[in-house]
C-alpha positions in Angstrom: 0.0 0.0 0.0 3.1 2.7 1.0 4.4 2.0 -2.5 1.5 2.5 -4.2 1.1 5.8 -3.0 4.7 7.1 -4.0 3.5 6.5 -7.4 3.3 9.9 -8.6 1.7 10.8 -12.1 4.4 11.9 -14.7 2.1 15.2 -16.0 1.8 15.8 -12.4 5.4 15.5 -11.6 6.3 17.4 -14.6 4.0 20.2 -13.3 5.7 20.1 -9.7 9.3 20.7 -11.4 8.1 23.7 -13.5 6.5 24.9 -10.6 10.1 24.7 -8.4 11.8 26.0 -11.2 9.8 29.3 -11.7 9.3 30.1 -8.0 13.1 29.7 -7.5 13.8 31.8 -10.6 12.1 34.8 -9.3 13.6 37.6 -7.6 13.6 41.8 -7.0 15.8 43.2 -9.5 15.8 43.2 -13.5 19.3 42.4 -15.2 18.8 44.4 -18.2 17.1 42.6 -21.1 19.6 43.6 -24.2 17.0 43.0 -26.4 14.8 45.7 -25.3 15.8 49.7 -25.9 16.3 50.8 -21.9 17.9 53.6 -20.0 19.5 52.9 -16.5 18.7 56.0 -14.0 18.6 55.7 -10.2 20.0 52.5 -10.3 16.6 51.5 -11.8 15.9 50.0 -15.3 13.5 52.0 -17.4 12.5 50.4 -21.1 11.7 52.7 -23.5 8.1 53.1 -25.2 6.3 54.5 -28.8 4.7 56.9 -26.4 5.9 60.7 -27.1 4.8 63.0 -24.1 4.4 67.1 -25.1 6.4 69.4 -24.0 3.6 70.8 -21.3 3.6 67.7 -19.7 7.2 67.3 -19.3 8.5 68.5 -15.3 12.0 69.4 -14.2 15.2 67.3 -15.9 16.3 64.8 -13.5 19.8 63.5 -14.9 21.9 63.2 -18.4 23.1 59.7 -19.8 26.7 59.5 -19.4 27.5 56.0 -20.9 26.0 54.8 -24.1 27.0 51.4 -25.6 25.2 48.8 -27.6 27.3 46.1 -26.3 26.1 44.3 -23.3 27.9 45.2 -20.3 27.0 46.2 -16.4 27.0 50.0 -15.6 28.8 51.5 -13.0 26.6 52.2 -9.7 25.7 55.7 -10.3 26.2 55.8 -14.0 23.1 56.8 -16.3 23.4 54.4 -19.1 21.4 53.1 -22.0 22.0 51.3 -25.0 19.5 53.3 -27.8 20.4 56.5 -26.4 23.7 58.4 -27.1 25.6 60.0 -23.8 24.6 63.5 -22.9 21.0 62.8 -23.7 18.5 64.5 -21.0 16.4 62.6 -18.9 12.7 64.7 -17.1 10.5 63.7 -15.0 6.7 63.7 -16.1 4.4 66.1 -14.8 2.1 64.3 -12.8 3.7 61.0 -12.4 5.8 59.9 -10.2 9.6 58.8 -11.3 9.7 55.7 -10.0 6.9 54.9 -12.8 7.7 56.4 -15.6 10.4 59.1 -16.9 11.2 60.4 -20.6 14.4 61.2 -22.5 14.5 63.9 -25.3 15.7 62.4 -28.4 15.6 64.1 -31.5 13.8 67.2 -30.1 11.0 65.2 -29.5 10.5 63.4 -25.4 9.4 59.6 -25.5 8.2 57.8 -22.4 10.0 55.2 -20.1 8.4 53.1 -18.1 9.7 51.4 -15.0 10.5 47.8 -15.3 12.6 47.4 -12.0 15.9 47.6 -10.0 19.4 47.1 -11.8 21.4 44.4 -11.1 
């Protein structure tokens, strides 16, 4: 009878391992996914959107990219990076929302929305 219970169904022992595998895979921060257009500010990761915000709606500048590269590689704690943007870009915060939500970089005389997508590192 004791052996009979160890039996375990394979579909259900395959769901138990994928189950163990994502739980443990989960944590705070976000490494920065190369294949996404993202700015590093704060020590946070933002990914850039198609969103353009006016120029009304933009608030005070909060930073400048200094590091640009479009080679993966791991800022430096305090550096402004991103790998769409070139160095010297200016970052602003968004009238209206808070900056650990969403930012925006002007580009081309134009400022697109970032959105928050978690912690460096």
């Amino acid at each position: 009878m004791f052996n009979s219970m160890l039996k375990i169904h394979p579909k259900f022992s395959f769901l138990i391992v994928i189950f163990i595998i994502t739980g443990c895979s989960q944590n705070q921060t976000s490494e920065a996914d190369w294949t996404a257009d993202f700015v590093v500010w704060n020590e946070d990761v933002y990914v850039v959107t198609d969103e353009f915000i006016e120029e009304k709606e933009i608030g005070e500048q909060i930073g400048k990219i200094t590091k640009y590269s479009d080679q993966e590689m791991t800022a430096k704690e305090g550096q402004v990076f991103s790998n769409i943007f070139p160095k010297g870009s200016v970052l602003y915060s968004i009238k209206g929302i808070d900056t650990t939500n969403s930012i925006a970089v002007k580009n081309e005389g134009k400022y697109i929305k970032l959105v928050y997508n978690g912690r460096y590192g």
